[in-house]
ZAMARGU-4260 file (C-alpha; in steps of 0.2 Angstrom, whole numbers, plus 5000, padded with zeros to 4 digits):
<rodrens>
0) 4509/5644/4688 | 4509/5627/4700 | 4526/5627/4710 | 4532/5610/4705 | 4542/5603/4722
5) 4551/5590/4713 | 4566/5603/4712 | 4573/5612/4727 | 4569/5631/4723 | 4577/5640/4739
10) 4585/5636/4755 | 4568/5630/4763 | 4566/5619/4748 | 4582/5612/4747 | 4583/5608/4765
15) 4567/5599/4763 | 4575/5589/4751 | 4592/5585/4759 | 4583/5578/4775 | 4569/5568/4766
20) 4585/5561/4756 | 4596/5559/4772 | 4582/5552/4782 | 4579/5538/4767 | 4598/5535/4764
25) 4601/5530/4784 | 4585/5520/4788 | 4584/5510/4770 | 4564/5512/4771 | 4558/5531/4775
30) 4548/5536/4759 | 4545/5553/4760 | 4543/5569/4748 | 4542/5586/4749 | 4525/5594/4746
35) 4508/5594/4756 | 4497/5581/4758 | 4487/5572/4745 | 4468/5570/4750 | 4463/5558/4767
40) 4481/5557/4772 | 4485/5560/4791 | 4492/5579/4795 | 4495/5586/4814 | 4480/5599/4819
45) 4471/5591/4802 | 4452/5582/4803 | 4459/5565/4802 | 4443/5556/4807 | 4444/5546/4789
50) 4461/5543/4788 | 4463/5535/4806 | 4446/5526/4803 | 4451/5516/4788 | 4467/5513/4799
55) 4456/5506/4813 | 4447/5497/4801 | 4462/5488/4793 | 4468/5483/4809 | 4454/5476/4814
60) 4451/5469/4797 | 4468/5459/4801 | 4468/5454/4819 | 4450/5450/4825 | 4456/5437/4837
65) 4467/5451/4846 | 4452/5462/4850 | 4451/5482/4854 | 4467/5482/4864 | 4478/5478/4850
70) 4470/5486/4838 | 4473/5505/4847 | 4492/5501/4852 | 4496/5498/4833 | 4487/5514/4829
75) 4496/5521/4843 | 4512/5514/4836 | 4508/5517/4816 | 4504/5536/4818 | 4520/5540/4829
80) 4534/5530/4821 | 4539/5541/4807 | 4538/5557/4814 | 4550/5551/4827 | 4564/5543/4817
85) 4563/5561/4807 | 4564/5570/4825 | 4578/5560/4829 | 4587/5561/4811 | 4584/5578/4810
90) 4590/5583/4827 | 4608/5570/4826 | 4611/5567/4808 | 4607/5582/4799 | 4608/5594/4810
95) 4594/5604/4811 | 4573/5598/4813 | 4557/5604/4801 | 4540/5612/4806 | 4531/5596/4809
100) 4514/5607/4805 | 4518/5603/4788 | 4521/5584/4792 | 4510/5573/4786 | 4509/5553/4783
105) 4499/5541/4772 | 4492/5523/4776 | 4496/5507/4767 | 4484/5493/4773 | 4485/5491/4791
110) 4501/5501/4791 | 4506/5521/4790 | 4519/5522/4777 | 4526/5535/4767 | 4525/5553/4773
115) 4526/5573/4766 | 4534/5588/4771 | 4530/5605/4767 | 4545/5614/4765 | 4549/5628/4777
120) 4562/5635/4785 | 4571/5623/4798 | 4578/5625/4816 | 4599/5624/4818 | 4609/5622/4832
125) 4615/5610/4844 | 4610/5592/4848 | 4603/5596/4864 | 4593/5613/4858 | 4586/5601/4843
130) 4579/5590/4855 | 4572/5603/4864 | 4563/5611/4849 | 4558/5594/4840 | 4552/5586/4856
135) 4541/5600/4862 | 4535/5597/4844 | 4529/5578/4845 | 4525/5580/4864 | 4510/5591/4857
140) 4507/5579/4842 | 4506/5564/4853 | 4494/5571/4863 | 4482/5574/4849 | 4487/5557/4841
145) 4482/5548/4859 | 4465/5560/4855 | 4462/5551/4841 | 4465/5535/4845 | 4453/5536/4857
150) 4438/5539/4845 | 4441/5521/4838 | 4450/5509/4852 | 4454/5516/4870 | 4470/5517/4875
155) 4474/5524/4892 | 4488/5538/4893 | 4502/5525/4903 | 4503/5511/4890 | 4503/5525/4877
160) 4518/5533/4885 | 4530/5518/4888 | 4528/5513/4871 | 4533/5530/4864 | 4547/5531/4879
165) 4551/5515/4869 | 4553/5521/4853 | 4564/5534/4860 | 4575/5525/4870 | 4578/5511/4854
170) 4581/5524/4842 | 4594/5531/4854 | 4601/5515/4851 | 4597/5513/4833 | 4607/5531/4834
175) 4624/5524/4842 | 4626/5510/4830 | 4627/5523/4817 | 4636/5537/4826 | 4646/5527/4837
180) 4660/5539/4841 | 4648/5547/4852 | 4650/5534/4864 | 4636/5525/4879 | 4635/5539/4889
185) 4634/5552/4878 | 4619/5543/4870 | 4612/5541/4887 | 4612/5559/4890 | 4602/5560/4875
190) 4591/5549/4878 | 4586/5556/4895 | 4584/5574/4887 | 4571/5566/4875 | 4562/5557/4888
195) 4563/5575/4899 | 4555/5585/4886 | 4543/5574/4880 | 4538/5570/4898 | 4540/5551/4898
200) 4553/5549/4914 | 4552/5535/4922 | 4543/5525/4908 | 4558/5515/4901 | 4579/5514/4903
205) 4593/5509/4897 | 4601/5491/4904 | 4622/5490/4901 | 4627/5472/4897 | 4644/5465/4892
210) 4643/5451/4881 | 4659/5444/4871 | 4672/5457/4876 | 4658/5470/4869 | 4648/5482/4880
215) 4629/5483/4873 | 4615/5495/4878 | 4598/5487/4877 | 4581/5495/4881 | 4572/5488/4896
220) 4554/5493/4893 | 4540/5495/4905 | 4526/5495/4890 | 4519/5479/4880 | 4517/5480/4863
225) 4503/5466/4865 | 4508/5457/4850 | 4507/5442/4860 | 4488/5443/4857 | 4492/5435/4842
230) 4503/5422/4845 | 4502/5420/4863 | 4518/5406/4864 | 4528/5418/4857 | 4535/5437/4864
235) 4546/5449/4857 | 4562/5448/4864 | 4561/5464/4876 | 4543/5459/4882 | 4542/5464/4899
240) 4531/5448/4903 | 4544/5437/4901 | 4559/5432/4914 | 4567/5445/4916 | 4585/5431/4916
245) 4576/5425/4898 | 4574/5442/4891 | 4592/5447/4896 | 4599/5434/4885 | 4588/5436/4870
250) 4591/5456/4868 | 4610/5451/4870 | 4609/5439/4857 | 4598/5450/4844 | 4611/5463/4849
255) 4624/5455/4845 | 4619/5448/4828 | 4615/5466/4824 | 4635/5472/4826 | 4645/5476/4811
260) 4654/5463/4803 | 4643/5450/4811
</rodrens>
């Protein structure tokens, strides 16, 4: 008989479930579902020569004008983001992180969106053991991630790590607006054991400001995302091209339009 996985059948299965649910119910956009991949999607340790090549194709489709450079940091940036937020909801949120072998991730257009998981049993403990265990598991993924990017658009190992460190360091942030009883230094702590274990120190910080009574923690970043390839006159508001006096003061004003009750 085919094993339907749209009920939870045992503990594997239902803890599948509660993290796909958890992970969706806190972001407002993580699709995923329980279950393995359906045919061309992209899976850790999998042939994903097709999948990453429609990807490349999209992009490049999309942005001609930006050229190769472009084109390999947002397939850098595509393939990583979901199993990071799931790493970091898994290992702060819910309390305990999946086997990302049975992780994989779909591609709508020119962007990866929508994601499986194979239930299994997960890892429990601590914050900082979680970490351990999930990072160790996207420092390996990464790696063959960077790999593959490489067959279409190169993208040298430095660039590739500050934007990951990057994603790190905002979800930390991302994190304390959601938990904020854990407190600045606390989320700091973290954010260090991440960057440790997924071997990025050095490669982005955390910058303290105090801004209408309130204290903020912004991202300084070392990495560009290059979306300036696009629009030249405009940067994002953490761009590390810009005055660093200008990009204070932006990142202070998008943080503080992002509090609670604003």
């Amino acid at each position: 008989m085919t094993r339907s996985f749209l009920f939870a059948q045992d503990s594997a299965d239902a803890a599948t479930t509660r993290l796909i649910a958890l992970a969706a119910a806190v972001t407002g956009f993580m699709k995923g579902e329980p279950g393995p991949p359906p045919p061309l999607w992209y899976q850790p340790g999998g042939d994903n020569h097709v999948m990453v090549g429609q990807l490349h194709a999209a992009l490049a489709a999309a942005y001609p004008q930006a050229g190769p450079p472009l084109h390999a940091v947002r397939l850098w940036t595509n393939l990583l983001w979901q199993p990071a937020y799931l790493a970091v909801i898994g290992a702060h949120i819910h309390g305990a992180v999946p086997d990302f072998g049975g992780f994989s991730q779909g591609r709508r257009g020119v962007y990866v969106d929508g994601y499986r998981l194979l239930p299994a049993p997960q890892v429990a403990g601590s914050p900082e053991k979680l970490i351990e265990h999930a990072g160790g598991q996207i420092r390996i993924m990464a790696a063959t991630m960077l790999e593959e990017v490489n067959l279409w658009a190169p993208l040298k190992p430095l660039p590739a790590r500050r934007l990951l460190a990057e994603r790190m360091l905002s979800l930390m942030v991302w994190l304390h607006a959601r938990r904020p009883a854990l407190g600045q230094e606390k989320i700091a702590t973290y954010a260090d054991l991440w960057l440790d274990v997924l071997g990025l120190q050095g490669q982005g910080s955390f910058e303290t400001v105090v801004a209408e009574g309130r204290s903020l923690v912004l991202v300084k970043r070392k990495g560009c995302c290059l979306d300036y390839l696009l629009d030249p006159d405009r940067l994002c508001a953490n761009c590390p091209r810009q005055d660093n006096a200008l990009r204070l003061a932006r990142q202070t004003a998008n943080a503080l339009a992002e509090l609670p009750g604003r």
